[in-house]
N, C-alpha and C positions, 0 to 999 in steps of 0.2 A: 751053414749058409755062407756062399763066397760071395762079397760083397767089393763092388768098385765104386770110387769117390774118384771122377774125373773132373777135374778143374778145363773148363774153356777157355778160347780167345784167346787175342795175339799179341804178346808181351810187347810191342813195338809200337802200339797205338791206344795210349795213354790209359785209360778208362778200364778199353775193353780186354785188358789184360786180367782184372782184377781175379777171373775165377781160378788162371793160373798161380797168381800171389795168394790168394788165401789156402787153396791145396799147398803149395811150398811151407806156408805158416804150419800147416800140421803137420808137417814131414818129422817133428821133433815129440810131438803127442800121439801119433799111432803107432804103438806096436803090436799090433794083433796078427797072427796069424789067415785069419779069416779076412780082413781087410788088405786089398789093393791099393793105391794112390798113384795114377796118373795124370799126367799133361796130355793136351790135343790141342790142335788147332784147326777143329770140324766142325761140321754137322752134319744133320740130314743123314743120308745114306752111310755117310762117312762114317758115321757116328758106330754104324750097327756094328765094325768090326770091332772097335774095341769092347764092346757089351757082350760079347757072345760068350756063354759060359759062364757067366754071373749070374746068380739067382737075386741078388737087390743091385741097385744101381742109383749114386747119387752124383748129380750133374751139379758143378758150381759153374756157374756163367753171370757174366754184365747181359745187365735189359734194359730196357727202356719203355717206360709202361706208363708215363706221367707224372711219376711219384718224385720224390724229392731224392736228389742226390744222396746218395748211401743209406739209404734207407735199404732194409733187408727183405725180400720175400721167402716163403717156403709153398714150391709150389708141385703142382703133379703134372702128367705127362698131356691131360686133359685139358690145364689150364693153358697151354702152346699153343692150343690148336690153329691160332689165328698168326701167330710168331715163324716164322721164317728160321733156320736156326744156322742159318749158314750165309745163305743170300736168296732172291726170291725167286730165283732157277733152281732151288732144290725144295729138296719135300721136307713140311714141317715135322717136328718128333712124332707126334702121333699118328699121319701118313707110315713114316719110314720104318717104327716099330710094327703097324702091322702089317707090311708090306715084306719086314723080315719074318716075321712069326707065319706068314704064308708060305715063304719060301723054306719054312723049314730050320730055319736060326734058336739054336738055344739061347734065347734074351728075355729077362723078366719081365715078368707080368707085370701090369702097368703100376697096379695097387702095391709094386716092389719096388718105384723107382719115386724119389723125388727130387727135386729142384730146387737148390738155394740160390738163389738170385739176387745179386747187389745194383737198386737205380744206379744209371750213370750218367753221367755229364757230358764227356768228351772223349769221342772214338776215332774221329778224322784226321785228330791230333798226331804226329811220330814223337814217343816218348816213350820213359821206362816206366817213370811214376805216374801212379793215379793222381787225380786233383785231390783237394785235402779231403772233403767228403766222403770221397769212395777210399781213401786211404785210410780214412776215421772209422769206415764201417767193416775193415777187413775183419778185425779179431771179433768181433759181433758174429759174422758169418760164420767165422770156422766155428765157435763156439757152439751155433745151428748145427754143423756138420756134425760134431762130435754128439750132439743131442740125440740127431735121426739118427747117430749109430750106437746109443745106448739102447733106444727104443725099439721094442718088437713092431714089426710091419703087420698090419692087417694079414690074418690068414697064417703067420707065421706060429710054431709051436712054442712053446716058452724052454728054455736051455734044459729043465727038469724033465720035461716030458718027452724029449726026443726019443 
């Protein structure tokens, strides 16, 4: 199972950098084979190219969803549906995954992708650092990441049985 952990958001605007900072924080804790680790600065449509050919896919991105600053989600491609993932001229995740999966894109099934998600504060902002909150909750996050990628995914075989 090849597996990619794409960190979002734009390191230049404070906040919503974070899901880039916390993929960099494990840059020094993955060494697998099987696992990928890239940067983006997309969504939407944009998003499908880097996913192709991946059988699991784990998106880190800043939300805003109400919740208190750094606080951590774990979320599925389901829970987007109302979320815009780019700006809101483009198609949200669950639109653009199956809009690729029509078109014929090798990109995993939905129950193969999740989403950890850090609330954020300040995205309007031009900075490098996150506020302290969302800076408090990065090693929280990747810790998530490194979680979903111990864990078998629904549907998946266990490493014995392959």
């Amino acid at each position: 199972m090849k597996t990619l952990v794409l960190g979002l958001g734009n390191p230049i605007l404070t906040d919503d950098g974070v899901g880039i900072q916390i993929v960099r924080s494990l840059a020094g804790q993955l060494d697998r084979p099987d696992v990928d680790v890239a940067e983006a600065s997309l969504g939407g449509l944009r998003l499908l190219d880097e996913a192709i050919g991946y059988d699991r896919l784990v998106l880190v991105d800043a939300i805003q969803a109400g919740g208190q600053p750094g606080q951590v989600y774990q979320l599925g491609p389901d829970d987007m549906s109302s979320l815009h993932s780019a700006s809101s001229h483009d198609l949200n995740l669950p639109v653009a995954l199956e809009l690729g999966r029509r078109l014929g894109l090798a990109l995993p099934e939905d129950e193969a992708i999740r989403i950890v998600a850090v609330e954020v504060e300040e995205v309007m902002t031009f900075g490098e650092a996150c506020t302290p909150q969302v800076q408090a909750a990065i090693s929280r996050a990747a810790q998530m990441v490194l979680e979903i990628l111990s864990d078998q995914f629904p549907g998946e075989e266990s490493a014995g049985q392959k």
